[in-house]
Phi, psi and omega in degrees: 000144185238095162295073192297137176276034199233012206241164168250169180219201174228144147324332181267016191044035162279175151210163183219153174222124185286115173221126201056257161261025156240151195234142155245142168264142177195181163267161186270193193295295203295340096029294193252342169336294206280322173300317179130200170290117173288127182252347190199122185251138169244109144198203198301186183277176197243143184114315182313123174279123173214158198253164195293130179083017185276138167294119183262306174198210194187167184224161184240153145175175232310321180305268217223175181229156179192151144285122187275124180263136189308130159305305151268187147261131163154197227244149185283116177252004166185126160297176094324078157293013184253355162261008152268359157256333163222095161304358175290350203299293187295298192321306180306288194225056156007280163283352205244245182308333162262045183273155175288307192190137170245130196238102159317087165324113142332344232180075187258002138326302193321306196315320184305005185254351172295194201242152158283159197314303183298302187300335166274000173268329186288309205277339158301311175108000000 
């Protein structure tokens, strides 16, 4: 399973990796594991706002469906439209081509407060 250490993480297993006071977001590897083949990624308009732990969208696939949750608080400044036509997208490459949403920080101190890559191996098991 592959856990980049360059990266921050969640309890819902998102991740976000930062650069300056914008995040891009996605699920992790273990993540899209456990859920399956992906059929449908849902997620917000680029404008939209959200506060930390706020349901951002959501994804369906052949296991289960599950909601995604924002990491942070702050505003959509671009979606990954290319995971509405093939969502298989994530299965494949999580971190990279499957990324989800890029988020302007309210707050961009907040991010040192997610769990690092070792604190996210341990809480997976």
């Amino acid at each position: 399973m592959n856990i980049p250490e360059n990266l921050k993480y969640t309890e819902e297993h998102e991740w976000a990796g930062k650069e300056g006071d914008v995040v891009l977001v996605g699920i992790s590897d273990y993540a899209q594991g456990e859920l399956g083949d992906m059929v449908y990624v849902e997620l917000p308009s680029v404008g939209d706002h959200f506060e930390q732990n706020d349901v951002f969208g959501s994804v369906e696939a052949v296991k289960a469906a599950a909601d995604l949750y924002c990491p942070l608080a702050g505003e959509i400044l671009e979606v990954n439209g290319n995971l509405q036509d093939t969502p298989e997208i994530v299965n494949k490459d999580p971190y990279g081509k499957g990324w989800m949403i890029k988020l302007k920080l309210d707050n961009p101190a907040d991010f040192e407060n997610l769990m690092d890559a070792a604190a996210y191996k341990q809480h997976i098991g």
